[in-house]
N, C-alpha and C positions, 0 to 999 in steps of 0.2 A: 302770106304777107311777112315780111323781113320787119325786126322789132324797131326800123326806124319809122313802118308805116304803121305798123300798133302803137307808135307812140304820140302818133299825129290824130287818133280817132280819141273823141273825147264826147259829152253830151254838147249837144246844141244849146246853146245860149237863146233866150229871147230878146230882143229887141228893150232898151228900158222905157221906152212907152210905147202907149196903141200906135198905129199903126193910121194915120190922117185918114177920113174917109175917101177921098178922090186919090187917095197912092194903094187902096185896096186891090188884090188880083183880083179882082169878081171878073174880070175877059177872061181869065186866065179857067176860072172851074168849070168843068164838066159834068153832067147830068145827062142818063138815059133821055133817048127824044120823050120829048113831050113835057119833062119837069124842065121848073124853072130855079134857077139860082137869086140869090139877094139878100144885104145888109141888112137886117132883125138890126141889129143894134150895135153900134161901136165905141169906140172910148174905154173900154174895159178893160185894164192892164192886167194881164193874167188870166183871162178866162178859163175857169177849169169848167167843172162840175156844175148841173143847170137842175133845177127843180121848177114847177109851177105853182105858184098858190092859189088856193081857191077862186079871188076875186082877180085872177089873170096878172098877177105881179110875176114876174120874171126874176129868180135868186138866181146868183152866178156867183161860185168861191171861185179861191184863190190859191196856188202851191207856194209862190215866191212874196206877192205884193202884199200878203196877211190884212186881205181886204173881201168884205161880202158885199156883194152890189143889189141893188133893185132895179130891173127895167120899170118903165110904167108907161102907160099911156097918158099924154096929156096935149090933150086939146089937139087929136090926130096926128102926135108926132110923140118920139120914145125920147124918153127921157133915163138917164142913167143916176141913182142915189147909189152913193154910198153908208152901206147901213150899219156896217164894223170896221174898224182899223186896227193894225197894231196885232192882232191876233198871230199864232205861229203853228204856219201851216196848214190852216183852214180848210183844205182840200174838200172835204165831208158833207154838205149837206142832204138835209132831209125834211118833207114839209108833210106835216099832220095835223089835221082841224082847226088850222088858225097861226098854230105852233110851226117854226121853223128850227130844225137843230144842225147845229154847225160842230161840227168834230176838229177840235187841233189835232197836234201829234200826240200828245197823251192824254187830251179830256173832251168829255162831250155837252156840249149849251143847249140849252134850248131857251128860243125868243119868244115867248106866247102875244099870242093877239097881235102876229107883227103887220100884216097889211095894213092895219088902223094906226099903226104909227113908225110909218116909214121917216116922217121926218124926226122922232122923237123917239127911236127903240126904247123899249123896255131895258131894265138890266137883265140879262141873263139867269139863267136857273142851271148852275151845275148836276149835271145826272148822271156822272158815271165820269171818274177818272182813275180805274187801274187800267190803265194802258202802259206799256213802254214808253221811255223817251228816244231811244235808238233814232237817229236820223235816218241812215239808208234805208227804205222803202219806210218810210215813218208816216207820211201822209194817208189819210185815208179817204176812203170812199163808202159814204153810208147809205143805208134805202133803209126803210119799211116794208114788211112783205105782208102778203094777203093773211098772216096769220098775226096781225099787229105786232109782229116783236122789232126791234130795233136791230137790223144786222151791221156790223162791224169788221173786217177784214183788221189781221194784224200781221204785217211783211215781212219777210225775213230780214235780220239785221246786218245782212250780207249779200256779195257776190252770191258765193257758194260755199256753205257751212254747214255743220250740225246744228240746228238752230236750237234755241232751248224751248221749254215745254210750251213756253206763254209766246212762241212768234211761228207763222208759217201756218197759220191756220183762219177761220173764220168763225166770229162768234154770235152770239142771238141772244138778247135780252126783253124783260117789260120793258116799254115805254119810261118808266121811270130808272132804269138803270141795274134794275133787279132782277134776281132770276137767271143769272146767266147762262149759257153752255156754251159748249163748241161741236159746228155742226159740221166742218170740214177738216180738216190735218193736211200737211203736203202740199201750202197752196205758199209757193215763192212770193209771191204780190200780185195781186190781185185788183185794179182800180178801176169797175165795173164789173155790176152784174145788176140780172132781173130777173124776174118772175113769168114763167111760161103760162100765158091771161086763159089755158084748160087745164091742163096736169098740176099748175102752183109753184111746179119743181124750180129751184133755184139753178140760174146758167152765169157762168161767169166765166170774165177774161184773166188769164194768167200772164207772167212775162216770164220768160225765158231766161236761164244763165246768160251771161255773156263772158265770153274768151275762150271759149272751149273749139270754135268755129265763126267763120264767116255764113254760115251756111247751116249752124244746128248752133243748139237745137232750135227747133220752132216755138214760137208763142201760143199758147194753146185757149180753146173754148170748152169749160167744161160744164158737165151737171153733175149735182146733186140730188143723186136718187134716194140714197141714205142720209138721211141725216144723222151726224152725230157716230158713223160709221166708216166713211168715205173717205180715204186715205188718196189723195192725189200725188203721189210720187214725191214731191220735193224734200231734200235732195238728194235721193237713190239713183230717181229716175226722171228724165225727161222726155216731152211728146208720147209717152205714152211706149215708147219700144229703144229705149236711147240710155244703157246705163249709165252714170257719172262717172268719167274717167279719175276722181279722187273719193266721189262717197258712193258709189254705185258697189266697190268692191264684196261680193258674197251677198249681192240683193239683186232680186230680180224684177223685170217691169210688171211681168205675171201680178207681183201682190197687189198694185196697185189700179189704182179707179183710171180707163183709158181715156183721153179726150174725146169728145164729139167731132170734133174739128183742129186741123191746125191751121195757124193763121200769119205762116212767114215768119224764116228767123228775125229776129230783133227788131219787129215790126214794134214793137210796145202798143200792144193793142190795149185798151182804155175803154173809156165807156162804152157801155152796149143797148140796146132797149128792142125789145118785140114792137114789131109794129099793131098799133092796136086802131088803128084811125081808120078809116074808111075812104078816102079821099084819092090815095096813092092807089093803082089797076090792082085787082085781084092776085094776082101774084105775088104781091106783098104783104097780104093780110096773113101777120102771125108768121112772117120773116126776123129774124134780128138785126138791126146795122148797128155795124162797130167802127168805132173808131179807131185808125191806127195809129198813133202819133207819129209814127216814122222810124225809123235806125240811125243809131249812132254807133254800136258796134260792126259796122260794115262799111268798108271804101266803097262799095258802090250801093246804095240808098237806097229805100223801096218803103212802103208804106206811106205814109203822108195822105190818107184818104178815108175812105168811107169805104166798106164791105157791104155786101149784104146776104146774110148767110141763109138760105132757104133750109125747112125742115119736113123730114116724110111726118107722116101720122102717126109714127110709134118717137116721135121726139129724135130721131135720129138726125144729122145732118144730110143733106142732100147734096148741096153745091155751097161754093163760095166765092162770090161775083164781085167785081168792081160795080160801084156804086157813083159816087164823087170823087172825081179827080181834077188836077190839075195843080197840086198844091208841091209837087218838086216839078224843079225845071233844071235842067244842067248839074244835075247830082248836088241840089241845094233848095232845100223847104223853102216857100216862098210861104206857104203856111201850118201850120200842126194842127189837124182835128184831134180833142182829146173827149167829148161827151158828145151824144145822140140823146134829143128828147122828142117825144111825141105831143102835139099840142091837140087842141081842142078843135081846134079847124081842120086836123089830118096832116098838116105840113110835119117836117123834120125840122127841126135847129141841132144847130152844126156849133160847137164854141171851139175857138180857135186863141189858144194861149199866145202863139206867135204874133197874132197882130191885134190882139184885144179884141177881136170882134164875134159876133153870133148870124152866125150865116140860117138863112132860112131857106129852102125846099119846098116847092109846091107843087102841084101838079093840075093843069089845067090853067084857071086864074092864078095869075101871077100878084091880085091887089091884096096886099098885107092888113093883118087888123088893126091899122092905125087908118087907113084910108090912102095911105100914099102909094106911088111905085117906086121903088128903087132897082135901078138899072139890072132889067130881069135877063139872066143868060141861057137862051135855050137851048143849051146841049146841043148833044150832036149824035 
């Protein structure tokens, strides 16, 4: 590409509000035969990151709008609360026994007892704010893992740099913000990961440099078999066999932890979750789907979807399948999947930043837990 067409690629912009329910693509997505497609919920400016709460409330952050949402049910139809404003960067949440915690760019909240006062949050309880302020990859992405600690990702403050000791890694605390370590090194940014529901091991999505290629390096899926050990390449090394044409010099891929999977250059692959439901056919039980949010460092687009990455018995990757699609059309998002959650019923939701809305997956019965249908698309 000639540098007048490198100067034409930039990130995609979102839309400045949702996206009206009747101008949604729902014709437009596809699903393997048999599942269905359909509107969970819209109105949502910015939908990032999606959690469950105990009593079935639906949290959804935010990257741009510096807003946290509540779905709810009421009286068989979803309702959308707003339960934070004004916050910066909110990308982060996490829900534990009642408690919801919401991560900015450099501090972590937690809302206690929030289902019981959705229309009246509580004030916040700061738990942790030595984080960076650094914008570029600044937002984060938070879980709790099967060994209660509180994990946190901190992105590199660049393209492609030597980043300093405190960025390019992942870290693990109490619940209270104590205790801290670092259980990764190497990891560019990171905005998804879970927990494999036999092994415990942590998998997560990385993003790739970009400018280096239209075509490298690849977005990777990794694990963590060490923790606190685990050196994932960045920035030596990329995909796992790819030196840095500026920091790669006298380092080899060799030192570093290889990816499980690669997952398309400059796809920005984003939320991931194991499937753990029972509902979707046997072939998915203890798969991962990831969301891609799509490319911007490439004239010609690709990602905009769902994966779904199947695993042998030793944790290995197997394959890595289209899942949902339909969200580019004529080299132009018509949607961004950025999170995969697993619900209680077995279906998938889908949040899509580009048109504010939370797409649901089902398989079999198409009738949502509100009682309604919304206009179900049966693949093909």
């Amino acid at each position: 590409m000639d540098n007048a067409g490198a100067a034409r690629l930039a990130p995609v912009a979102p839309p400045p509000i949702p996206t009206a329910l009747e101008k949604l693509p729902t014709d437009k997505i596809k699903a393997p035969r048999g599942f269905k497609v359909e509107v969970y919920a819209n109105g949502l400016a910015n939908a990032r990151s999606m959690r469950m709460g105990d009593n079935g409330t639906l949290f959804v952050s935010t990257r741009l709008a510096g807003n946290v949402y509540a779905v709810v049910d009421n009286k068989g139809k979803r309702e959308v609360k707003t339960i934070a404003k004004g916050l910066h960067r909110p990308n982060g949440i996490a829900f534990h026994k009642g408690s919801l915690y919401v991560a900015e760019l450099s501090k972590i909240w937690r809302y206690d007892d929030i289902e019981k006062n959705l229309d009246n949050p509580p004030k916040p309880v700061l738990i942790y704010e030595d984080l960076p302020k650094d914008e570029p990859h600044g937002w984060k992405f938070i879980g709790i893992g099967p060994d209660n600690k509180l994990y946190v990702p901190i992105g590199a403050p660049c393209n492609i740099c030597a980043p300093p000791d405190t960025h390019a890694q992942i870290r693990r605390m109490d619940l209270d913000g104590k205790n801290v370590e670092i259980i990764a090194r190497g990891v560019r940014n990171t905005v998804g990961f879970d927990w494999h529901p036999t092994t415990k091991e942590l998998y997560f999505t990385d993003n790739g440099r970009d400018w280096m290629s239209e075509d490298i390096p690849h977005d990777e899926l990794n694990r963590v078999a060490n923790p606190g050990k685990d050196h994932f390449g960045f920035p030596f090394c990329h995909q796992g066999d790819l030196t840095d044409n500026e920091q790669g010099w006298g380092r080899s891929c060799s030192e570093f932890v290889k990816p499980v999977a690669l997952l398309g250059p400059h796809t920005a692959a984003l939320g991931m979750r194991f499937y753990t439901g029972t509902s979707f056919p046997q072939q998915y039980r203890g798969a991962i789907f990831i969301a891609r949010h799509g490319a911007w460092n490439r004239s010609t687009k690709i990602g905009g979807d769902i994966v779904v990455a199947q695993l042998n018995r030793d944790g290995s990757v197997r394959s890595v399948e289209p899942f949902l699609t339909g969200f580019l059309e004529n080299n132009a998002y018509v949607g961004r999947p950025v999170d995969a959650l697993v619900i209680k019923d077995g279906s998938l939701l889908v949040s899509d930043d580009y048109n504010g809305a939370i797409w649901r997956v089902s398989y079999g019965d198409a009738r949502t837990a509100g009682g309604e249908r919304r206009r179900p698309n049966r693949g093909q």
